[in-house]
N, C-alpha and C positions, 0 to 999 in steps of 0.2 A: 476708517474702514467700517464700512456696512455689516453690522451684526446680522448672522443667518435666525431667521426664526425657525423654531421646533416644529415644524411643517406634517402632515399626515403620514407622507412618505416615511419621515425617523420612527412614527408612530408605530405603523406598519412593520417597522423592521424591528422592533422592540419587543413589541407583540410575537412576531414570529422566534426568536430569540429566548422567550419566555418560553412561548409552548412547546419549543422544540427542547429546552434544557431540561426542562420541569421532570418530566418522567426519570430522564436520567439520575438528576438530585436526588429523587424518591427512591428510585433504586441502591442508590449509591449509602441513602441515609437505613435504610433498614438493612443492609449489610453490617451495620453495626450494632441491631438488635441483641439484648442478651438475651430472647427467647426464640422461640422457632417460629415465629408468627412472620410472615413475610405479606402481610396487608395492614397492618396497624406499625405505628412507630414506639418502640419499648426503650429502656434507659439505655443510654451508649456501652459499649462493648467491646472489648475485641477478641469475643469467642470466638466468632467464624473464620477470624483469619489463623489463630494458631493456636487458642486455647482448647479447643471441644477437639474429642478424635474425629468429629468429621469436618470440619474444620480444612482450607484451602492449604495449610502448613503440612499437617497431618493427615490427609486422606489420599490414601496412593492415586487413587481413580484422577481424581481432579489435580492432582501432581503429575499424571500424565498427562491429560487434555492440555496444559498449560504446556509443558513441556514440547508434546508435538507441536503447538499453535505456533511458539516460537522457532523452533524448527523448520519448521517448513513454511514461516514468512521472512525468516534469515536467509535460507538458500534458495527462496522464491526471485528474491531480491538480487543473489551474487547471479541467477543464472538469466533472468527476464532483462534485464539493466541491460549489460554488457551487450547481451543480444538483440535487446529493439533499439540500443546506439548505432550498434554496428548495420541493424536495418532500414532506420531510418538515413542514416550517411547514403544507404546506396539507393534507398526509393529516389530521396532528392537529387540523387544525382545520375540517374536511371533515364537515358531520354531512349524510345522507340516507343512499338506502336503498342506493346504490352505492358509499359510502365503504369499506364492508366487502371488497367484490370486487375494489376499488383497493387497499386494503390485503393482501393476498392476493397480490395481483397483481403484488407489490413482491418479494415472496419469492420469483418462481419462478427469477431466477436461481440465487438461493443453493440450493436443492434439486434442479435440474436440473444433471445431470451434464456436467460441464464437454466431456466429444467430443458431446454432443449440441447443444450449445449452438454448439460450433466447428461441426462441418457446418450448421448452419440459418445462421449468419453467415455462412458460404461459400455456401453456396446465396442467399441473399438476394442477395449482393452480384454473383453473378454469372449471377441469374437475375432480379433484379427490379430494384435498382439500379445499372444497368448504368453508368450516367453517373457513376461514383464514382470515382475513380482510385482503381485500385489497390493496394498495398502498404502503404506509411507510414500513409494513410488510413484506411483501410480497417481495418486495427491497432487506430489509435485509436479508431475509432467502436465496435467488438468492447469495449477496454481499457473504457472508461469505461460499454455498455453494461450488462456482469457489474461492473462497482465500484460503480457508482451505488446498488446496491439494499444495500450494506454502507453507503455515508455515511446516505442514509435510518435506517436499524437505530439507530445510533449515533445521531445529532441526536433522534431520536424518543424515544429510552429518555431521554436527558437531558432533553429539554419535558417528559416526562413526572414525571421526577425535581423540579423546581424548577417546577414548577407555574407560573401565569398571574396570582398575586399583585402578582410585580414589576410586570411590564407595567400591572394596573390600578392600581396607586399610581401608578406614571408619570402614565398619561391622569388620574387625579385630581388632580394637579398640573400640570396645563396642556400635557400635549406632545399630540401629534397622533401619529396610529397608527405614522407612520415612524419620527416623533421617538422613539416609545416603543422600536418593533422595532429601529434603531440604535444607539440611547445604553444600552438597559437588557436586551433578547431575544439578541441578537448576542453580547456582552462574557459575560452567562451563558453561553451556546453556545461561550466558547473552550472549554475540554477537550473537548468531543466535534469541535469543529470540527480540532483539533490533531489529535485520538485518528484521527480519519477520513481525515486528511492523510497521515498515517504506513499504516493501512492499505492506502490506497490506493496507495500508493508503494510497498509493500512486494508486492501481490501486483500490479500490472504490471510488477513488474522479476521475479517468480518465474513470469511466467504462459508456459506452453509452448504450449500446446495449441491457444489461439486464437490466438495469434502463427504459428502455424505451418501455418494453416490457411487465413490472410490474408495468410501471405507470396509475396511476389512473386520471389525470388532471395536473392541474398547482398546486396544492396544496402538491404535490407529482413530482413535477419538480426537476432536480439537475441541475447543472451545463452545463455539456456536452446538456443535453437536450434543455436548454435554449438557449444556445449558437448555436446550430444546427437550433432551432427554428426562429430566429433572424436573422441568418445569410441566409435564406432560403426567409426574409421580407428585407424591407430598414429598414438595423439597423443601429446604432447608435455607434459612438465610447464606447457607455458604456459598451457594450459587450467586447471589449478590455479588459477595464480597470473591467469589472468583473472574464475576467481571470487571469487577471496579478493580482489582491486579491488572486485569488486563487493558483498562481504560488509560489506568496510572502509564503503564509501558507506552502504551500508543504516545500520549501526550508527553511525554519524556523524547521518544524517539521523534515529535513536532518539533519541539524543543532546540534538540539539540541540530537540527537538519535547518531551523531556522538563525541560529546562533552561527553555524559553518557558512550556510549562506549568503548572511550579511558579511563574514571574513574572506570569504571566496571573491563576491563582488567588487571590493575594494580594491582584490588584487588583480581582479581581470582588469579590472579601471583602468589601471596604472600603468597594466602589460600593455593595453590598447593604444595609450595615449602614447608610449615610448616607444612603438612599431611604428603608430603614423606619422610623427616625429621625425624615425628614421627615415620613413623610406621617403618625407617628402624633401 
């Protein structure tokens, strides 16, 4: 076997890999400063996370912002998922002369620029739905309206991928359309359903802009918010270390979405092969 040589291309992508992590490290590493200096690197620490009263353990403010962030990319996820599943099922399976403009019409979050999208959600809310509370709410309906058109994308490309096969072996062997769409459409649908779990999780806890445009005070602070807040004053390494908390969660929730995903695959494998088995 012909050994690959270490070509420009690996080069290139090393390079980008460095410059792209580089800042992170750096932030990551002065979160553990034991002084206040957040441009230089001082001896290791773990004041900012729970020793000093401002401190991400200890400081309500940033106990909140964590808190929300979590919050509302937990329930971004139970409510965006289910519902760009259940939209995507029917885009693809949508035939007339308006499927197209519905399909279309799926994408305009993803190409509209995210301040354009923040002011028409602030204006909505506090010009047509007035009966909405507020803040927290208000959040959420924004988070999951820009995620939803991502779970759509993702569910769609995979119907597309694994075809409508399975399903009609199912109904040839006696299930009924739910039975089919439960036992045999769904279990197909883990990796994208996983894959859209993760996205969605990933850009509600990174989303600034609509968060901040639906915020209501500090009570209603996430992350990005805080952090922009802070950094904007003389802040304090705890800002660091209250995103590197949050970096930790992210790459934990990759983790374990990728650990289920490889368990999930193996068994959709198996299901697959014992359907086409049966029904041929």
């Amino acid at each position: 076997m012909k050994r690959r040589r270490f070509g420009p291309l690996a080069i290139v992508t090393w390079l980008y890999i460095v410059w792209s992590l580089a800042p992170v490290l750096i932030a990551v590493r002065i979160s553990f400063n034991s002084g206040k200096s957040r441009s230089t690197f001082q001896s290791p620490s773990f004041r900012w996370y729970w020793e000093d009263p401002a401190s991400v353990w200890r400081d309500d403010a940033l106990q909140t912002a964590l808190a929300n962030t979590l919050k509302l990319a937990i329930l971004t996820m139970l409510i965006a998922v289910p519902l760009g599943i259940a939209m995507a099922i029917g885009l693809q399976r949508w035939r007339g002369r308006t499927s197209r403009a519905a399909n279309n019409l799926m994408l305009l979050p993803l190409v509209t620029p995210e301040i354009v999208l923040g002011v028409a959600l602030f204006l909505v809310f506090t010009e047509v739905y007035t009966s909405v509370p507020r803040g927290f709410t208000t959040q959420l309906l924004g988070h999951v309206t820009f995620t939803v058109s991502f779970v759509v994308i993702i569910v769609r490309g995979r119907l597309i991928s694994i075809g409508d096969h399975f399903e009609e072996a199912a109904r040839d062997l006696g299930a009924t359309r739910v039975q089919a769409m439960r036992l045999v459409l769904l279990p197909q649908l883990g990796p994208a359903i996983f894959a859209s779990l993760i996205v969605v999780f990933a850009s509600s806890v990174d989303d600034f802009v609509i968060s901040q445009f639906l915020s209501t005070g500090a009570s209603s602070e996430t992350v990005p918010i805080k952090i922009y807040a802070s950094a904007r004053a003389a802040a304090t390494p705890a800002v660091n270390a209250l995103a590197t908390v949050m970096l930790v969660i992210t790459l934990l929730a990759v983790l374990a979405t990728g650990i289920a995903l490889r368990a999930l695959k193996g068994r959709s494998g198996a299901g697959a092969t014992d359907l086409t088995s049966m029904s041929i």
